[in-house]
N, C-alpha and C positions, 0 to 999 in steps of 0.2 A: 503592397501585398505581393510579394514572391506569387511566380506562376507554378502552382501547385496546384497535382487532381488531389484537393483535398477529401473529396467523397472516396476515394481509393485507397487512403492510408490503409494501412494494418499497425500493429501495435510492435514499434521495433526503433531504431534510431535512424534520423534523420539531421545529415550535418547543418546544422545554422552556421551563423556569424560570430559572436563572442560567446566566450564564458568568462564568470568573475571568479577572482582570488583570493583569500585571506591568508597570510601566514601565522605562524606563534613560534616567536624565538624568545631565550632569555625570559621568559613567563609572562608575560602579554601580545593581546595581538598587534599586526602592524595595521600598513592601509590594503584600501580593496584594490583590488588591480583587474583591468578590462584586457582582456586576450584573447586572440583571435586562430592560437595554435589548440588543436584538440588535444596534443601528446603533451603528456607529464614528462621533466626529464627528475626520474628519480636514481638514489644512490643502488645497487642492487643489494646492501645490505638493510634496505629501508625494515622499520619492522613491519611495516602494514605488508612486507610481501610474506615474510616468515612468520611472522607471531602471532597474525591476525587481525592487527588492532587498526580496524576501519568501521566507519557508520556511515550509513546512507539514510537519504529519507525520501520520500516520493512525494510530490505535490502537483495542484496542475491549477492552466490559468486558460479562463476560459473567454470566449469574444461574445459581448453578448448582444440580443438584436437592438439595445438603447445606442447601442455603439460605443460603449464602454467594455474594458478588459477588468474582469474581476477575480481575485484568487484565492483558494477555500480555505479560511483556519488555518492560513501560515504560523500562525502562532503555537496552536496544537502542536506543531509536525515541529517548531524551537524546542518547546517544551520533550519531546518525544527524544529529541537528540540532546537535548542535555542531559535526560534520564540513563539514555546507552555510555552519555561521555562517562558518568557519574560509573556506570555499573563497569565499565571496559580501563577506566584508571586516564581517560582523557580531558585535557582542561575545555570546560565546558566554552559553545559559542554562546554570547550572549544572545537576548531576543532582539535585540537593537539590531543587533549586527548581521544575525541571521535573516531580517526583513528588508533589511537596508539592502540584502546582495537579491535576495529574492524580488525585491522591485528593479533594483538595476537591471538584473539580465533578461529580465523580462522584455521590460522596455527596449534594451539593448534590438532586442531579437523581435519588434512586435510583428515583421514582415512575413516570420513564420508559423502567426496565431494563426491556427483556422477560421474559417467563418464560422459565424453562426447556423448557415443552415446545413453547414456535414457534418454536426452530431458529432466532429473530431473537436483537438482540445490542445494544447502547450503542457508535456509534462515537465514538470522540472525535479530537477536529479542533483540536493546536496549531496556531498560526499568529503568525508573527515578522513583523515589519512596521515597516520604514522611515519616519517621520513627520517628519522634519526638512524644513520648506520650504526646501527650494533649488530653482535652476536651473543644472543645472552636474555634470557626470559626475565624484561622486565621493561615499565614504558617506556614512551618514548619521551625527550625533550622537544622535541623539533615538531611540529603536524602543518600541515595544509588542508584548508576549508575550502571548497571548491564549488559552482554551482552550473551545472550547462545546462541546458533546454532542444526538446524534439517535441518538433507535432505529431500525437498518436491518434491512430483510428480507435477502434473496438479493439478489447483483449480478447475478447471471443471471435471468432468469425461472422456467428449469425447476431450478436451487439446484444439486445437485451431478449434471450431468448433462452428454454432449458436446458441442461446439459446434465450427462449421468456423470457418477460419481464413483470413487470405489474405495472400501477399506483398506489399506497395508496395514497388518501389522507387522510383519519381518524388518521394519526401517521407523525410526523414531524422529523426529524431524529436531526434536529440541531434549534437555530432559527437564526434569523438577528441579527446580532452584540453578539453572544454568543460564545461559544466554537466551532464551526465548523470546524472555519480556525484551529485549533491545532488536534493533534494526541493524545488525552486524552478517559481513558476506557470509559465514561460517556457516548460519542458521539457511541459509538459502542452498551452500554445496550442499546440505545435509540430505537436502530436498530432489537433489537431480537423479538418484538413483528410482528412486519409489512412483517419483514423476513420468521420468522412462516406460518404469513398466506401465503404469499406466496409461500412457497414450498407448504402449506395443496392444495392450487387451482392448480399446477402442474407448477408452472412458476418457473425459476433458480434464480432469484431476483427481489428486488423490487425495486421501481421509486418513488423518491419523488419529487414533487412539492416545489415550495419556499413557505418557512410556511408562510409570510405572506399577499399573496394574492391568490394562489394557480393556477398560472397564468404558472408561469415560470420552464421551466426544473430547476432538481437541482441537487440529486445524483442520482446511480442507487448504491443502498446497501451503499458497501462502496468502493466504486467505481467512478472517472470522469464517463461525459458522453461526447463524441464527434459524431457528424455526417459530415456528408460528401457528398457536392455538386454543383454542376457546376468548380467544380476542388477546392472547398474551406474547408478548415477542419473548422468548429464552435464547438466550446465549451461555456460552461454556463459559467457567472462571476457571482457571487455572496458573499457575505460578511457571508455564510452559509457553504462553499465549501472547503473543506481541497483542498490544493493546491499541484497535484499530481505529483512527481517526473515523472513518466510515461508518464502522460499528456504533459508535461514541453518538453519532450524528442521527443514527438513523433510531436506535433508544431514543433519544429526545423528542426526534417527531413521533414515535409509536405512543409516548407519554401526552403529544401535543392532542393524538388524538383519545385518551381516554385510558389507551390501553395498557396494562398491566407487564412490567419490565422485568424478568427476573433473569439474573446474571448470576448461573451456578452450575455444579457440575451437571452434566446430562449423560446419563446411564445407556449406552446401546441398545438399549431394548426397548427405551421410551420415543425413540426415532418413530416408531407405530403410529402412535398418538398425536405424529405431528400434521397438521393438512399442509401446510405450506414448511417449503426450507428454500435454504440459500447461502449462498455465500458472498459475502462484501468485502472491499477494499479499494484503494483507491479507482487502480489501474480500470475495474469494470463497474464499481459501486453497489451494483449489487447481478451477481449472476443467480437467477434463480435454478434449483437444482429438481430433474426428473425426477430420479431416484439414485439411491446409493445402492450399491451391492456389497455386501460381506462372503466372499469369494469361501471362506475357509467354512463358513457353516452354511454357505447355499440361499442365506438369507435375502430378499430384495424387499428395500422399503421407498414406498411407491410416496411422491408430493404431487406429483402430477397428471392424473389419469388419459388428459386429452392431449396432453405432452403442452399447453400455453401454461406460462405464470399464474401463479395466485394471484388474487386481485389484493389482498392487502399488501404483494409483494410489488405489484407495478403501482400502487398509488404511493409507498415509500419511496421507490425510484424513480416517479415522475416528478415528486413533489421534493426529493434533494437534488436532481438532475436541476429542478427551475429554480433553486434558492443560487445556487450556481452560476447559471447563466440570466437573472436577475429576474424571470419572467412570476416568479412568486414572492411573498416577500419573505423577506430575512429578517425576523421578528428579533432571532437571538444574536442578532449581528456577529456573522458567523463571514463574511466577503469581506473582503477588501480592495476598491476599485485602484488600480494601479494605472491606467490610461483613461483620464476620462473624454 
């Protein structure tokens, strides 16, 4: 174990030892390759730099107190990137090949899993990448599959604790039938503006609207949103809305316990109605949310009156937090022990 104040992380990059390789030339991939340089040497006409055409994905692998390293629905997050490769015009990673590197650098790197008892974690960060010099709007032949790893603390400060929210609508994060659904960097620049403001007005993140009526919940950052009520979890559908392993997950346990799932549009008005909300994704799994503010019409709708969590919102998070780190069980065989 690397000498690290792992209880002090924050959620940012931290250098390890190796990352792994895959290329694709000539229309299949090659072999994987172990590298211990952080720098890409790329063409500067690559197209992932001009055109756009990159995918990431987020995962993370966790230490858990059996003394096993287990990692969540690697398979999800294949699946998720061949969806993007499919929608962005890139030859897809197989699932074989996408597990195969994600157990390697793992293991590669196990000296910088946190412990179990800092509540930190190993996030790991594929990344698909256009390398073919052109000039000229269209794929590429050439790509690089890449996978490196950092141990993060909390994406929040206070870890699992409320935070206020707020509408933009002046900035869209994604639109209808565009890149949303995919995990591409574009969807995230889109986000740094409206993110800004919102930290300058003292909120943790911002709330989009569906761009095109301005009617309908849509993300918070980059982030699901879900709420919660009369025993029901609702989440927003939209053709806008990266579709969140987290989310995915935590539907299933709200199912496991009885409750009623509906995945549709949600009206801005019906935000009232909700006792509990939140927002989940990997990086925090679920942050539960104070309140939001609608700046333009003065509106605040309150999830939290004593400013703590809902209790359906901390027993979803206790109970995917421990499927995680082994401590509950994994009914729908959702882990995958990589160090045992």
């Amino acid at each position: 174990m690397k000498d690290i104040d792992w209880s002090g992380l924050s959620f940012g990059y931290v250098p390890t030892d190796y990352n792994v390789r895959c290329c694709y030339n000539n229309g299949k991939w090659g072999e994987i390759e172990v590298c211990s340089d952080e720098y890409l040497k790329l063409h500067m006409a690559a197209t992932c730099l001009h055109y756009g055409q990159e995918a990431f994905e987020g995962l993370k692998a966790f230490r858990c107190p059996d003394g096993k390293v287990r990692v969540f629905r690697m398979d999800e997050n294949a699946a998720r990137l061949q969806s993007t490769c499919r929608g962005i015009m890139m030859p897809e990673v197989p699932t074989e090949l996408f597990c195969e590197m994600v157990k390697k650098v793992v293991r590669l790197n196990q000296e910088y899993i946190p412990t179990y008892e800092s509540g930190a974690s190993l996030y790991i960060r594929p990344l698909l990448i256009g390398t073919t010099a052109q000039v000229g709007v269209h794929p590429a032949t050439e790509y690089m599959f890449l996978i490196f790893v950092t141990p993060v603390g909390p994406y929040f400060k206070g870890g699992f604790s409320t935070n206020p929210y707020v509408i933009i609508r002046d900035y869209d994060r994604s639109a209808p039938l565009g890149t949303g659904v995919y995990k591409v960097g574009g969807n995230y620049a889109a986000s740094l503006k409206a993110n800004a403001i919102a930290h300058e007005k003292g909120y943790a993140c911002e709330f989009y609207l569906d761009a095109k009526e301005k009617k309908y919940m849509d993300e918070c950052g980059a982030a699901n949103f879900f709420g919660i009520k009369n025993n029901t979890y609702v989440t927003p559908k939209s053709t806008s809305i990266l579709p969140s392993i987290t989310n995915k997950s935590l539907m299933q346990l709200a199912r496991d316990y009885g409750m009623t799932v509906e995945q549709r549009q949600i009206p801005e008005e019906e935000l009232e109605t909700f006792e509990e909300a939140g927002a989940c994704g990997t990086a925090a799994v679920i942050s539960p949310i104070s309140y939001i503010d609608d700046l333009d019409t003065g509106k605040r709708y309150v999830f939290s009156k004593d400013g703590q969590p809902g209790p359906i919102s901390r027993k979803l998070y206790e109970h995917l937090r421990g499927i995680q780190y082994g401590t509950e069980e994994d009914r729908h065989g959702w882990t995958t022990v990589v160090i045992g």
